[in-house]
C-alpha positions in Angstrom: -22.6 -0.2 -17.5 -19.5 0.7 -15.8 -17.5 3.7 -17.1 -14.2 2.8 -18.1 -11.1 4.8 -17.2 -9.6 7.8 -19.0 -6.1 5.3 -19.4 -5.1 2.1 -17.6 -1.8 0.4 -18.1 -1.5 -3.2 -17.1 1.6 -6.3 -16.5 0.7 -9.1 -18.4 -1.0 -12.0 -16.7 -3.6 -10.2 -14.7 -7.3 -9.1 -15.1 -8.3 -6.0 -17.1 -9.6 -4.4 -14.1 -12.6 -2.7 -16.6 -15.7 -4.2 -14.3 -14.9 -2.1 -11.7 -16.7 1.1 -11.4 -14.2 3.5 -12.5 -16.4 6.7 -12.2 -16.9 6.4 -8.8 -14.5 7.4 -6.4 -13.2 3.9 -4.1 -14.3 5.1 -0.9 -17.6 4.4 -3.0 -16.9 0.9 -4.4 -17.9 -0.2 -0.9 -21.6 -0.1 -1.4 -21.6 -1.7 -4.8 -19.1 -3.7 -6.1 -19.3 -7.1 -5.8 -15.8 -7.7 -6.3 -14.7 -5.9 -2.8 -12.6 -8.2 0.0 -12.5 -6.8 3.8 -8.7 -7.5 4.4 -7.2 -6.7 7.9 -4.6 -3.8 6.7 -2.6 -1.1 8.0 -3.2 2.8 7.8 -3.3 5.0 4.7 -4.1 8.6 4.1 -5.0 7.3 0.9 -8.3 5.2 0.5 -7.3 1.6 -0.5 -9.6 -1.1 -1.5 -9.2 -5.0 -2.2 -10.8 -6.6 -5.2 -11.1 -10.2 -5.9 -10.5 -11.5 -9.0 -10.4 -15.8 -8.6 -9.5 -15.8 -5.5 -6.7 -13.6 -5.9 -6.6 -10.2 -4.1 -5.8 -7.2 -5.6 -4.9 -3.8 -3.6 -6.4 -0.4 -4.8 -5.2 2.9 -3.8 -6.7 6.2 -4.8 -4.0 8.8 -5.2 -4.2 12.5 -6.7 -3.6 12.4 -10.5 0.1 11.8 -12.0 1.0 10.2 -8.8 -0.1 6.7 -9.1 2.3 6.3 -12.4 5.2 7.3 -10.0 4.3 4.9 -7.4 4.2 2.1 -9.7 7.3 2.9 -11.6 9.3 3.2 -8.0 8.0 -0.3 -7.6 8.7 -1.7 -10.3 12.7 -0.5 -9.2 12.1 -1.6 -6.0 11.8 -5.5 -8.1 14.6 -5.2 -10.4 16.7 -4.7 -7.5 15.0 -8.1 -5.3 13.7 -5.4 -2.6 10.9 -7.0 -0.7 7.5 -5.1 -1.7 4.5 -5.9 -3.1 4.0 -6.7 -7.1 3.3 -4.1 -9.0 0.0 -4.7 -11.4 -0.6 -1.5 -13.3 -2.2 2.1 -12.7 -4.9 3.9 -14.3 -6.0 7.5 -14.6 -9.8 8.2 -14.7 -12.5 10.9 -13.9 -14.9 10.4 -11.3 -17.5 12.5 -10.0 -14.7 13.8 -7.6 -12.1 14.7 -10.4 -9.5 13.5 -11.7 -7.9 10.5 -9.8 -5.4 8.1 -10.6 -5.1 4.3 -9.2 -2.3 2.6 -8.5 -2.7 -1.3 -8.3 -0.8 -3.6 -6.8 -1.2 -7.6 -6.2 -2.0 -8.5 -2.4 0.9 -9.5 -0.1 -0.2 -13.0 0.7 1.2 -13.5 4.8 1.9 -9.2 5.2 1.3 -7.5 9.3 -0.2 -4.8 9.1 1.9 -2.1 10.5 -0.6 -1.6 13.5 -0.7 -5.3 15.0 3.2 -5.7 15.5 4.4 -4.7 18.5 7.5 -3.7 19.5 9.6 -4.0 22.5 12.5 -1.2 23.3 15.7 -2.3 24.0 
């Protein structure tokens, strides 16, 4: 049985996120969660996974505790004013066997680049 995190806070309309194995740290989740996507994405200092919940993708990141709350709230901003970004789901705040960690999640950018495979041409 998967341990469930310390505090999760979710939109409505979206999965509870609670399968998930919340005492692991992601760069775990890898090895056993069935609900893991390979997507093509850009670089991160932060480890980011992508979970699949019927058929929709959901982003990940791992981020030192208090941050992830700040992160979504910023996004959240970023929609009230129509700036393009990607939808903010929730965050959640668990212990894993690394500490403290806190998760921000966001819903996949359906048709995003990855930073890394646009090239650019100087003027």
């Amino acid at each position: 049985m998967n341990h469930l995190p310390d505090y999760i806070s979710l939109r409505p309309g979206h999965p509870d996120f609670l399968d998930l194995p919340w005492d692991l740290p992601l760069d775990c989740w890898r090895e056993i969660c069935y609900r893991i996507e390979e997507v093509e994405r850009g670089l991160s200092r932060h480890t980011v996974v992508f979970v699949n919940y019927d058929g929709i993708l959901y982003a990940l990141k791992e981020l030192p505790a208090g941050q992830s709350e700040k992160e979504y709230l910023q996004l959240i901003q970023m929609e009230n004013l129509r700036l393009p970004a990607v939808t903010p789901v929730g965050y959640s705040v668990t212990e894993t066997l690394k500490g403290k960690a806190s998760v921000l999640i966001t819903k996949y950018l359906d048709n995003s680049l990855p930073f890394r495979s646009l090239s650019f041409k100087a003027i």
